[in-house]
C-alpha positions in Angstrom: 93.8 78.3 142.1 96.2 77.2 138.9 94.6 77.5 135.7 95.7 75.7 132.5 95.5 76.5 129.0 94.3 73.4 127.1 95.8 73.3 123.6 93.8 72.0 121.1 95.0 68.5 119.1 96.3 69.0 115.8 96.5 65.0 115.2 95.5 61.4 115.7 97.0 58.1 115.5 94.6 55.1 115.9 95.6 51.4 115.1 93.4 49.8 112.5 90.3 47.6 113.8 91.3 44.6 111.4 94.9 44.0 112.9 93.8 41.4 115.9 92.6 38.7 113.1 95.6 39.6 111.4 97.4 38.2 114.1 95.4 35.4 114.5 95.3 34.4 110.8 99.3 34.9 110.9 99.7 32.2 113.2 97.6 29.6 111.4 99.2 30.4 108.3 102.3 30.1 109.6 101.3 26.6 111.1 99.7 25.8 107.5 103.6 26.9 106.0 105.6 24.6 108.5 103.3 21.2 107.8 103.7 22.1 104.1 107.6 21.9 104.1 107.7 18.9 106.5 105.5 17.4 103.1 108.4 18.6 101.3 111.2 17.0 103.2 108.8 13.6 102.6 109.0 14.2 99.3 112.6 15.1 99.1 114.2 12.1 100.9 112.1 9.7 100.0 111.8 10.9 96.7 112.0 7.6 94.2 114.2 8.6 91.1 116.9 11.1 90.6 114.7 13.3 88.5 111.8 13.5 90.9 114.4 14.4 93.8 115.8 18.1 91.7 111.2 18.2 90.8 110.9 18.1 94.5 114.0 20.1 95.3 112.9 22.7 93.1 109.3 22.8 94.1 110.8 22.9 97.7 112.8 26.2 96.8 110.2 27.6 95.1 107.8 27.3 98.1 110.8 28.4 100.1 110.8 32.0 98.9 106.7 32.3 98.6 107.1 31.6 102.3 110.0 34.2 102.9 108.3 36.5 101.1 104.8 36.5 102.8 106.4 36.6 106.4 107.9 39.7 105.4 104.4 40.9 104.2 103.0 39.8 107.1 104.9 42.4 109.6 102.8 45.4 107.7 99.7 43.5 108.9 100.6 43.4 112.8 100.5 47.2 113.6 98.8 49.4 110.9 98.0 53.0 112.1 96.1 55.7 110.5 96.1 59.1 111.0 94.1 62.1 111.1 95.3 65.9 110.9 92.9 68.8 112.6 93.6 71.3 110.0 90.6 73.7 111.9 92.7 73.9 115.1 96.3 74.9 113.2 95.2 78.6 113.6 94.3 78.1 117.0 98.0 77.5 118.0 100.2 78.4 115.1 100.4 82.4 113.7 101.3 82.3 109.8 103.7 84.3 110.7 105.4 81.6 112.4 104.9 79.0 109.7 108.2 77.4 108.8 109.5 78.1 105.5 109.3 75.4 102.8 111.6 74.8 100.0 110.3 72.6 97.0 112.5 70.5 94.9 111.4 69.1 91.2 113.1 67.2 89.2 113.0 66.6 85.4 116.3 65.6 82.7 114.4 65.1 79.2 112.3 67.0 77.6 111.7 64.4 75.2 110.3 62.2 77.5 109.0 64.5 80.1 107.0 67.2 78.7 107.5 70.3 79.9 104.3 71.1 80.5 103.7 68.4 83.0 106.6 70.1 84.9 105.1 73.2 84.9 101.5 72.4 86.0 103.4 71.0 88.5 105.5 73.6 89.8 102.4 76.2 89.5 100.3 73.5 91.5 102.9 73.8 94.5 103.5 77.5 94.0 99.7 78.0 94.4 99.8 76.6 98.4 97.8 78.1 100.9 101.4 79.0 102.7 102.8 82.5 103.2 104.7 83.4 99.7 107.7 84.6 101.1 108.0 81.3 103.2 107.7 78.8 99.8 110.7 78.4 97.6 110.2 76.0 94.4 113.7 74.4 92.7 113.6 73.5 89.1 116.3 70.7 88.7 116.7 70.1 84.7 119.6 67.2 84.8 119.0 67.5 81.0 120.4 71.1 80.8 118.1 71.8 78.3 117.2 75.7 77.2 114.0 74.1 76.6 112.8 73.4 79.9 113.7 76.6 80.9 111.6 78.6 78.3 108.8 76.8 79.5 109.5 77.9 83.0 110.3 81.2 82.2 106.8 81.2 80.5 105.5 80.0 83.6 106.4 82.6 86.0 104.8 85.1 83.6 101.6 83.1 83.6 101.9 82.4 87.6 101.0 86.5 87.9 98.0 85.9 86.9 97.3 81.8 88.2 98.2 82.5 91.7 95.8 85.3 92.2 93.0 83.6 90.5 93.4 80.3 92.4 93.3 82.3 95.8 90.4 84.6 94.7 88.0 81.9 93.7 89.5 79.3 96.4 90.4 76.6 93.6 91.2 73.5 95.0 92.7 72.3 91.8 96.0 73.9 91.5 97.4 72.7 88.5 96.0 74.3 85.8 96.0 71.5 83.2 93.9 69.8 85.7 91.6 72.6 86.4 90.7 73.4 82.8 90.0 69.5 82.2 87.5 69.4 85.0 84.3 70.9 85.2 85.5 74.6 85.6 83.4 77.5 86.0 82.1 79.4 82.5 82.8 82.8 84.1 84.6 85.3 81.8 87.5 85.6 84.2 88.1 81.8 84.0 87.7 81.7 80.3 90.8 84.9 80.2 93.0 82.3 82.4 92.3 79.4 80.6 93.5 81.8 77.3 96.7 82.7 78.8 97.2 79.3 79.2 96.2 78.1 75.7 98.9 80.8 74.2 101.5 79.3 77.0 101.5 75.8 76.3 100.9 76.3 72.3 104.6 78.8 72.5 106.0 75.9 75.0 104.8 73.0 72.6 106.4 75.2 69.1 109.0 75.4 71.2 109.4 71.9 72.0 108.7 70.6 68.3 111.3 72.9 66.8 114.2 72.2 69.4 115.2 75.4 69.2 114.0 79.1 70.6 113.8 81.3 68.1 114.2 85.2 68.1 110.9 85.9 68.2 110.4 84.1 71.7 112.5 85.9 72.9 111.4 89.3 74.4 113.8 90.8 76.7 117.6 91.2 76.8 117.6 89.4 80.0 116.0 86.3 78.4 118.2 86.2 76.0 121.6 86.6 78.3 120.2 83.4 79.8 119.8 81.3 76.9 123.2 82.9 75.2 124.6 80.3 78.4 124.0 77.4 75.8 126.9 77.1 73.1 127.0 74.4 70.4 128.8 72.3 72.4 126.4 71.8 75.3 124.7 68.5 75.2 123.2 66.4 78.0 126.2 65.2 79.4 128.2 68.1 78.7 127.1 71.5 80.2 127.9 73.9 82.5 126.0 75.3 85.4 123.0 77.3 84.8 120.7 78.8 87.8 118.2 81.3 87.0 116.2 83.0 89.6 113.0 83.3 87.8 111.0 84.8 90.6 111.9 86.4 93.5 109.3 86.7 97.0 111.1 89.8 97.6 110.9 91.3 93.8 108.4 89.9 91.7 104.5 90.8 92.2 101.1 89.2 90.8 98.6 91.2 89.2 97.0 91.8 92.3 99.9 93.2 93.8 101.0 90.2 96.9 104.6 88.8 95.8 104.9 85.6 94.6 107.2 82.7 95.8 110.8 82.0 94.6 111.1 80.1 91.2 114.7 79.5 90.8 116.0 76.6 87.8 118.8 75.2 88.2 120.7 73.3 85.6 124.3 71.8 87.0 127.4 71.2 85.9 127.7 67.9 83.8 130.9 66.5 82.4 131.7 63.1 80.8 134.7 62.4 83.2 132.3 63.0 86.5 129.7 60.4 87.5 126.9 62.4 88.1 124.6 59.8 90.5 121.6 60.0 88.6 118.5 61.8 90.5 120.0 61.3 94.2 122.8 63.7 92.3 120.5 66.2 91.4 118.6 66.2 94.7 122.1 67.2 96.7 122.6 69.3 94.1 119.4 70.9 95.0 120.1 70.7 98.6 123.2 72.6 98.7 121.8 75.5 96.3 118.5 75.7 98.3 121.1 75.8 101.3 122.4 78.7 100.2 119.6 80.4 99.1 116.8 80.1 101.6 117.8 76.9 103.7 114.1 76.1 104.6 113.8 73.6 107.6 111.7 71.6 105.3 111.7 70.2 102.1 109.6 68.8 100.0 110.3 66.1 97.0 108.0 65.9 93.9 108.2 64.1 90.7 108.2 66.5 87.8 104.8 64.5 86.7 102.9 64.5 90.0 101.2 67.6 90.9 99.9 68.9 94.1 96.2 68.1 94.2 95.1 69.6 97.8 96.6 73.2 98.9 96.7 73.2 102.1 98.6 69.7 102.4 101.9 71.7 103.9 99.2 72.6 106.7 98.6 69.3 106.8 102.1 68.7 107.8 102.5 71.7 110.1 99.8 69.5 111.7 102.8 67.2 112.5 105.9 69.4 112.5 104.8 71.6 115.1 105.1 68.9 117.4 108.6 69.1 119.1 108.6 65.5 120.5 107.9 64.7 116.6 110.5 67.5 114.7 113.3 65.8 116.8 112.6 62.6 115.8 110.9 62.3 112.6 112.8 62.5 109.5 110.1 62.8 106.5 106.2 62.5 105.8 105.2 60.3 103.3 101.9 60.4 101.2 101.3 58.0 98.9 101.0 58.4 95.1 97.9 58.3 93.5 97.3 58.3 89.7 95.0 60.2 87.6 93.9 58.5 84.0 94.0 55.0 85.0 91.8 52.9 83.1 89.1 51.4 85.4 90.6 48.1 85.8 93.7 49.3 85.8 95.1 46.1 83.8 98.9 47.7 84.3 98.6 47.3 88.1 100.2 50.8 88.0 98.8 52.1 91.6 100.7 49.5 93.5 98.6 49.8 96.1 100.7 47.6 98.3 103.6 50.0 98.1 102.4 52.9 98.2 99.5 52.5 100.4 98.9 49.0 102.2 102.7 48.3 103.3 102.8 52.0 104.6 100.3 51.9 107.2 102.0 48.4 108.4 105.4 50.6 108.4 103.8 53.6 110.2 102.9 51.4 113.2 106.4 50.4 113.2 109.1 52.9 113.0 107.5 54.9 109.5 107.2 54.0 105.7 110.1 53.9 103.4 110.9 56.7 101.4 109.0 56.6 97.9 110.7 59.1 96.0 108.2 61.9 95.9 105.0 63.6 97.8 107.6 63.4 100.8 108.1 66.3 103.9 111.7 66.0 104.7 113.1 67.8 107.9 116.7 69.4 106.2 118.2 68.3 109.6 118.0 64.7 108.9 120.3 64.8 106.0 122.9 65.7 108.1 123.2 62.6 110.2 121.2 60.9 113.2 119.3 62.6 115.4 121.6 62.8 118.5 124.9 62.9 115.8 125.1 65.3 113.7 127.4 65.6 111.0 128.8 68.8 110.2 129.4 70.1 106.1 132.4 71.1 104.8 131.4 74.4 105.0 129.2 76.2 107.4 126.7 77.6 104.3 125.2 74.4 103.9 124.7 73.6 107.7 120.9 73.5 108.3 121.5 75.4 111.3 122.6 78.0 108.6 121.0 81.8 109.3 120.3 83.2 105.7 121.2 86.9 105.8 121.5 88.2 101.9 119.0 88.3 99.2 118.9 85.1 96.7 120.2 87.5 93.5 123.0 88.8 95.9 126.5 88.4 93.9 127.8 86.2 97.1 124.9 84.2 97.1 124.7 83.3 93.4 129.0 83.0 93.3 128.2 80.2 96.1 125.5 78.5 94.4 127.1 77.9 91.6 130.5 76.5 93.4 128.3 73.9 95.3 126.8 72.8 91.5 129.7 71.9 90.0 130.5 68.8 89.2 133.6 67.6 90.9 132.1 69.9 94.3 131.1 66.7 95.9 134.7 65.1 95.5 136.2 64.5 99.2 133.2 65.0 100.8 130.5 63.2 102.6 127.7 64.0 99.9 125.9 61.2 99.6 127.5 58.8 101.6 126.5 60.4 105.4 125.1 63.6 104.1 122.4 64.2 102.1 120.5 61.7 99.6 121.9 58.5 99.7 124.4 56.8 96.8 125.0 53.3 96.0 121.7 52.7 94.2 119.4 53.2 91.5 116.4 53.5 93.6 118.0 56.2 95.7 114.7 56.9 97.4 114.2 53.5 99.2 117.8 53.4 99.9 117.9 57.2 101.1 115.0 56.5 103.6 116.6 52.9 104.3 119.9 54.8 105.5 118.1 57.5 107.6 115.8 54.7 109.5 119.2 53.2 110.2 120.6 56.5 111.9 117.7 56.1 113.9 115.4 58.6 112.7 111.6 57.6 112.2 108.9 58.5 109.5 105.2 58.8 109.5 102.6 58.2 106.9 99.9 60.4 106.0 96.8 59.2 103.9 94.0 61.9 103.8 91.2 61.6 102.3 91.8 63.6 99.4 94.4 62.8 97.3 97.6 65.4 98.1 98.8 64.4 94.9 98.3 63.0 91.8 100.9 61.6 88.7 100.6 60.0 85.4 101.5 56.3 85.5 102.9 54.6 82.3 100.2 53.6 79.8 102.3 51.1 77.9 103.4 47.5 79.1 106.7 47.7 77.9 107.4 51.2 79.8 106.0 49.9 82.8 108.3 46.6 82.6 111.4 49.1 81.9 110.9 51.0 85.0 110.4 48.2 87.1 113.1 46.6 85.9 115.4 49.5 86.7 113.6 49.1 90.3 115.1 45.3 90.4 118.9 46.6 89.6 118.4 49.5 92.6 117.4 47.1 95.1 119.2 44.3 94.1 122.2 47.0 94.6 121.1 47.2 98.6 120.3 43.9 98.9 123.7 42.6 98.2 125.7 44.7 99.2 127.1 45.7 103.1 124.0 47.5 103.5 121.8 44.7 103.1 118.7 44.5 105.8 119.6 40.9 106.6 122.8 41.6 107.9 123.4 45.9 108.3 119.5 46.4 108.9 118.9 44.0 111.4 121.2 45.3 114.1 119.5 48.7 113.6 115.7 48.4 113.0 114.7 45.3 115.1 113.1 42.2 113.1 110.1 43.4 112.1 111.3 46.9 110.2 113.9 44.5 109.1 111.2 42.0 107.6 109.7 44.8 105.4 113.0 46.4 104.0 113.7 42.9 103.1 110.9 42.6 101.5 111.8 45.9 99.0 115.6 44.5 98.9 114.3 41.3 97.7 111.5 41.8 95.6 112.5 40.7 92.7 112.9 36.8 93.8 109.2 36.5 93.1 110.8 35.4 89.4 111.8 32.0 91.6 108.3 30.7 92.1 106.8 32.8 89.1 109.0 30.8 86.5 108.7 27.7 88.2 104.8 27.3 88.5 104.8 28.6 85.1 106.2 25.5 83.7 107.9 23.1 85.8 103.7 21.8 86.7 102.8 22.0 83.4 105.3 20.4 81.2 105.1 17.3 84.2 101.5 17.3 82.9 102.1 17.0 79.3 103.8 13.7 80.8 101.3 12.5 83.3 104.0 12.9 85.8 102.3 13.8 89.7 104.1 16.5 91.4 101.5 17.3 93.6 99.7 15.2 96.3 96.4 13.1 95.1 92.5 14.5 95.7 92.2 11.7 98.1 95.3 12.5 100.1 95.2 14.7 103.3 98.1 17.3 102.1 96.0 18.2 99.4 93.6 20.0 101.8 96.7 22.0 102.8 97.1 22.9 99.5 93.8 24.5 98.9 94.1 26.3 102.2 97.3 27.8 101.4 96.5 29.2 97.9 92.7 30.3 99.2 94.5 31.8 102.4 96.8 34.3 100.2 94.5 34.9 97.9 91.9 36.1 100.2 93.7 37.5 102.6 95.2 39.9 99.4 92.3 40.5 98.7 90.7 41.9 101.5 93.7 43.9 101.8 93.3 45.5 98.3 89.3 46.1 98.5 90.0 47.9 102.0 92.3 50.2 100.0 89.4 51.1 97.6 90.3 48.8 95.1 87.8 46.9 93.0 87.8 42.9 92.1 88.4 43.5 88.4 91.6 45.6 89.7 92.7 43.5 91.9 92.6 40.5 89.2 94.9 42.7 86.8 97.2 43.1 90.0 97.4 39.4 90.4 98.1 38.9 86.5 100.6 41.7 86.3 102.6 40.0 89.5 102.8 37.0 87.4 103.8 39.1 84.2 106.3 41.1 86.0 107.9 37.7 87.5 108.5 36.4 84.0 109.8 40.0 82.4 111.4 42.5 84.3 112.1 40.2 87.2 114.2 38.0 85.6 116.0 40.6 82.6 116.5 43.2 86.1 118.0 40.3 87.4 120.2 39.5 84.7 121.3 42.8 84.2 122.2 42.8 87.9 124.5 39.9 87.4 126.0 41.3 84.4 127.0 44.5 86.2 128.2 42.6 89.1 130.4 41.0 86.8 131.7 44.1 85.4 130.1 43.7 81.9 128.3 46.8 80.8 124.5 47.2 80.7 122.1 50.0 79.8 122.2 52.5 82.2 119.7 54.6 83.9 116.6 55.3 81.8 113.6 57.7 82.0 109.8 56.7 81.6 108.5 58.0 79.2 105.6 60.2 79.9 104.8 61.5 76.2 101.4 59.6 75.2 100.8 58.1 72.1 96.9 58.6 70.7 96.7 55.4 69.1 98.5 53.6 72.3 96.1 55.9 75.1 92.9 54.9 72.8 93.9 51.0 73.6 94.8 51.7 76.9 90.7 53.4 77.4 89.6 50.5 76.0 91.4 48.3 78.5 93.8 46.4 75.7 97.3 45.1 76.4 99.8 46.5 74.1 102.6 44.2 72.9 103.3 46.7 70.1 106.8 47.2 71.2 109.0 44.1 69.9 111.1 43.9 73.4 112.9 40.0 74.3 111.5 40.5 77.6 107.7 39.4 75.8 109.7 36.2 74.7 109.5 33.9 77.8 106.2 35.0 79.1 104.6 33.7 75.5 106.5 30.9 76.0 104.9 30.2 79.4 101.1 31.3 78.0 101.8 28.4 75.2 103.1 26.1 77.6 99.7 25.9 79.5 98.0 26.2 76.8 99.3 23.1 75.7 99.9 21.3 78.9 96.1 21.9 79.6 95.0 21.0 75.9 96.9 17.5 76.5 95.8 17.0 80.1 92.3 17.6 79.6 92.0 14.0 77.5 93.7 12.3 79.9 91.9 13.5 83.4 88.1 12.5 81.5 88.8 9.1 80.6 90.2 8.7 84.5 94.0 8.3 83.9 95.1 9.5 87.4 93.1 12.3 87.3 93.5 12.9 91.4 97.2 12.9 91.2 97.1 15.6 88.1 94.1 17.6 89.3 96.5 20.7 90.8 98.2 20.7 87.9 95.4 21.0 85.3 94.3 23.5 87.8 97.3 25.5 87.8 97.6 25.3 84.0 94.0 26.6 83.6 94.6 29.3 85.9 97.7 30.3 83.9 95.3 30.4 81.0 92.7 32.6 82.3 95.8 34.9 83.4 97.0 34.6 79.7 94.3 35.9 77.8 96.0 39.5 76.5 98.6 37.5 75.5 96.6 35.0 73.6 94.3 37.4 72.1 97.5 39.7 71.2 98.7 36.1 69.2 95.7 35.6 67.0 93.1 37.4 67.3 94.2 40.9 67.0 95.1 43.3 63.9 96.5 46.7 65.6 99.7 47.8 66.0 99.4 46.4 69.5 99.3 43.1 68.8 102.6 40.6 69.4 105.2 41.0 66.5 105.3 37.3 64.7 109.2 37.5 65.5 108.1 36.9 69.6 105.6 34.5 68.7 107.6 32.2 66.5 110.2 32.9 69.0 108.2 31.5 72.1 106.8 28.9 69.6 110.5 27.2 69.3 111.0 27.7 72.9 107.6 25.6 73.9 108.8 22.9 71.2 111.9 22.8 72.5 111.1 22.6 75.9 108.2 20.3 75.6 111.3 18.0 73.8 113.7 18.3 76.8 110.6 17.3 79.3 109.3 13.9 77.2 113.2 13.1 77.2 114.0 14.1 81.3 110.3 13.0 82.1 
């Protein structure tokens, strides 16, 4: 008699309950989006005057890309999974001692606009794993090369001695100490030594910072102060040569309670004016080939310098998943979403994008895996080295993932070759970032890097637990959130258009519906199309009782209502299921509409420009350094238009526009004058108002620094005359 040994399941995959009246609501939908542009060609041909054909022409556009874009969003709602991890059964078939090892890459470049600190909590949040020490390696990537950064780390390894040990003694689930000592800590007199230690670290770190400088009396060894002799006068930014420092070492450095800790190494590479350096995916190779060298862990794992690990045993989580053969050989990254600690609670910057980084992920799970969202992601090393049944080979057999580490990371061989494979002009000949490694060719190297390896034929998964693995800091001003989106439109808009593009280099490779969603990313920024149009091509029609919409009485005005109740509702469900709230979810809709007037269209612009060889700004950092005045307006839920940017100047104009369209209309519609034919307008004007309000009340009513600068609002002023001038003369 055979016997079997039944192994227990160390994960689930189960397809969400809501997806069959998906499906069904899909189809009608799609019915309702065919009648409405056989309307259009009605309207079109037998459209009565030049000037109502380009009305209807436009309108017909506009419609055009609302309905390219929702069939795109729609392929996220035909197969979302979700999974579930058995963390209890890991031990059951795993021995630590046969845990994978795990090298973890941060990046930061500014230490103006990225405190130091927040890098820190974060690397001690990640050091502080449940995972065997001499298995976890963390990477410090300062593109900024700034001694700064690397005080602040080296004050950070002293303080880890005596974090790590406390965190695993009192089973903390909050790693990251700035976290911990903001929450509801215990009172006990060994928390209240920590939280001491870490007082006296971050007031030397912010001194530090203040000053710009380390002075001699921060300095307390001779082997401090052979690192920071690297930095001459003449090292800026831009300009500086490589620096790695091997901070900690798992086979050297102990805790207070004796157990070694984990590698901390920092690495600072080689800048010079005359290389291109590639921006983050440059850093991240950088990374890749130094970690190669060093400790060449199967997996790696990407985290923004801000966004700190709030769940230790998430690498078990993923063991969960990697311990799976069928799933290492095919699988090229895990992808947990980002989640954001200090938003206010209506969240009136739409800063969780819960649609990208947690609705459209599920949908993309079902299918072939989510895109790659630039951090909180389990890469297998392997994958960056072409498909999986092609591998690509490096040009030298250190960096191979296949590589067998045989010396110590503070060897002379080892450290010789690290700093060869971060110089600058290494990468020149090679295959770095074209088939190996992170991907080139775009500003949002994360989407295009995941794009690429989904293309190879590799597949991703999504993992959503219930506790957050991680959590960030999202911007807390309008304008910073409009300048990192709008770097977003230039990076996609750089795949989009160029041989890479899903619609033509994506479709052959990752069937329609994949294709769909990556299109979706690729194209984003079109929303500006239907955004701009509705904002005023309705409204200054209405300020000349011109109809551009079918009548009350008329049949296609039922498909009207159905269309814009469909979306909305069916967006909305989505968003509540994703534990959002209704007063959320109305900021979400209001900032879509902001971002389609701003960012949208300057990204786009900028875009162009480049395209046409005319220089732009280049790649710029968000900056995570928070105002008081601006975080007290932010609590109390008020927009800030402090910041005198030209991207404000055409989305006053379209809050004065139907302001004034709807002041005009109103009249008209009570005493009867074709108030059936101008009904959708008025409605659509109103609407705009409602969505208006912070930029109304940021007009008149307010008196803090927030508050629109006159020069915008006189601005948008002339604008609305002259535009209300050029429609009574068209109209």
């Amino acid at each position: 008699m055979c016997t079997t040994t039944h192994i227990p399941p160390l994960h689930t995959a189960q397809l969400l309950s809501v997806v069959p009246f998906n499906r069904i609501f899909a189809l009608v939908y799609m019915c309702a989006v065919v009648a409405l542009f056989y309307h259009h060609l009605q309207t079109i041909l037998y459209s009565a005057t030049l000037v109502s054909f380009f009305i209807n022409l436009i309108l017909f556009i506009s419609d055009l890309v609302l309905a390219f874009m929702w069939s795109t969003a729609q392929a996220a709602r035909l197969y979302p999974i979700q999974r579930k991890e058995f963390l209890e059964n890991l031990d059951k078939v795993i021995k630590r001692s046969d845990y994978p090892a795990l090298d973890v890459f941060i990046c930061t470049a500014d230490p103006t606009k990225e405190p130091p600190m927040s890098v820190v909590n974060t690397a001690l949040s990640v050091m502080a794993y449940d995972y065997p020490t001499e298995k976890l390696s963390v990477y410090v990537s300062d593109d900024g090369g700034s001694e700064l950064t690397l005080f602040a780390f080296m004050e950070a390894a002293k303080f880890a001695a005596h974090w790590l040990p406390f965190c695993r003694e009192n089973n903390i689930v909050q790693r990251s100490p700035e976290a911990y000592f903001e929450s509801n800590c215990s009172s006990s007199s060994q928390t209240f030594k920590i939280k001491t230690m870490y007082e006296i670290m971050k007031m030397k770190v912010k001194q530090v910072v203040e000053r710009g400088k380390i002075s001699d009396d921060h300095i307390t060894s001779d082997e401090e102060r052979k690192a920071f002799n690297q930095w001459t006068h003449k090292c800026t930014s831009q300009n500086h040569p490589t620096v790695i420092q091997i901070l900690l070492a798992n086979n050297k450095n102990m805790d207070v309670s004796r157990n070694f800790m984990p590698n901390l190494i920092y690495v600072s590479r080689e800048k010079s004016k005359t290389s291109h350096h590639r921006f983050k995916a440059g850093a991240l190779n950088v990374l890749l080939r130094v970690s190669a060298v060093m400790t060449n862990a199967p997996i790696i794992l990407t985290v923004d310098c801000d966004m700190y690990s709030n769940d230790p045993q998430t690498p078990l989580r993923v063991l969960c998943y990697y311990w799976d053969p069928e799933i290492r050989s095919k699988y090229s990254y895990i992808q947990f979403p980002q989640h954001f600690q200090g938003i206010n609670k209506s969240d009136i910057y739409a800063c969780q994008l819960k649609r990208m980084y947690q609705i459209q992920p599920m949908g993309l799970d079902g299918l072939g895996g989510p895109d790659n969202a630039g951090t909180n992601c389990f890469f297998s090393r392997r994958a960056f080295f072409g498909g999986p049944s092609s591998f690509v080979s490096p040009e030298i057999p250190e960096l191979s993932p296949l590589h067998v580490i045989d010396k110590s990371i503070q060897s002379p061989e080892v450290l010789a070759l690290a700093y060869r494979v971060a110089g600058c002009n290494y990468e020149n000949k090679t295959s770095w970032g074209y088939k190996i490694g992170f991907r080139y060719g775009s500003l949002v190297e994360d989407y295009f890097t995941g794009y690429q390896l989904h293309c190879e034929g590799w597949m991703s998964m999504f993992c959503n637990p219930d506790r957050p693995s991680f959590l960030g800091h999202a911007p807390i001003s309008l304008v910073d959130m409009l300048n990192q989106q709008k770097r977003w439109v230039v990076g996609v808009y750089e795949v989009a258009f160029s041989k890479f593009s899903p619609m033509t280099y994506g479709i052959k490779r990752l069937g329609l519906l994949m294709t769909l969603l990556y299109s979706q990313y690729a194209f984003w920024p079109i929303w500006s199309i239907p955004i701009t149009t509705y904002a005023f091509l309705p409204q200054l029609a209405l300020i000349n009782q011109v109809c551009v919409f079918p009548k009350v009485s008329e049949p296609w005005f039922l498909l009207y209502i159905f269309l814009f109740l469909g979306a909305y509702w069916q967006d909305f469900f989505d968003f509540v299921s994703a534990n959002g709230t209704f007063p959320m979810w109305w900021n979400d809709q209001r900032i879509w509409t902001i971002r389609g007037l701003t960012c949208f269209c300057f990204g786009s612009l900028e875009f162009l420009l480049k395209s046409l060889g005319i220089s732009t700004h280049g790649f710029s950092l968000t900056n995570k350094f928070v105002d008081d005045e601006q975080s007290k307006r932010y609590d109390q839920e008020i927009f800030d238009f402090g910041v005198p940017s030209p991207m404000f100047v055409p989305l006053t104009t379209a809050a004065l526009i139907n302001l004034v369209s709807f002041t005009l209309g109103l009249p008209q519609v009570f005493k009867g004058n074709n108030w059936e034919g101008l009904l959708i307008q008025m409605f659509i004007a109103g609407f705009g108002i409602v969505n208006c309000w912070p930029i109304y009340e940021a007009m008149v009513l307010r008196k803090d620094n927030g508050k629109l600068p006159a020069k915008i609002t006189l601005t948008a002023a002339f604008l609305t005359w002259a535009l209300y001038m050029v429609a009574s003369f068209i109209f």
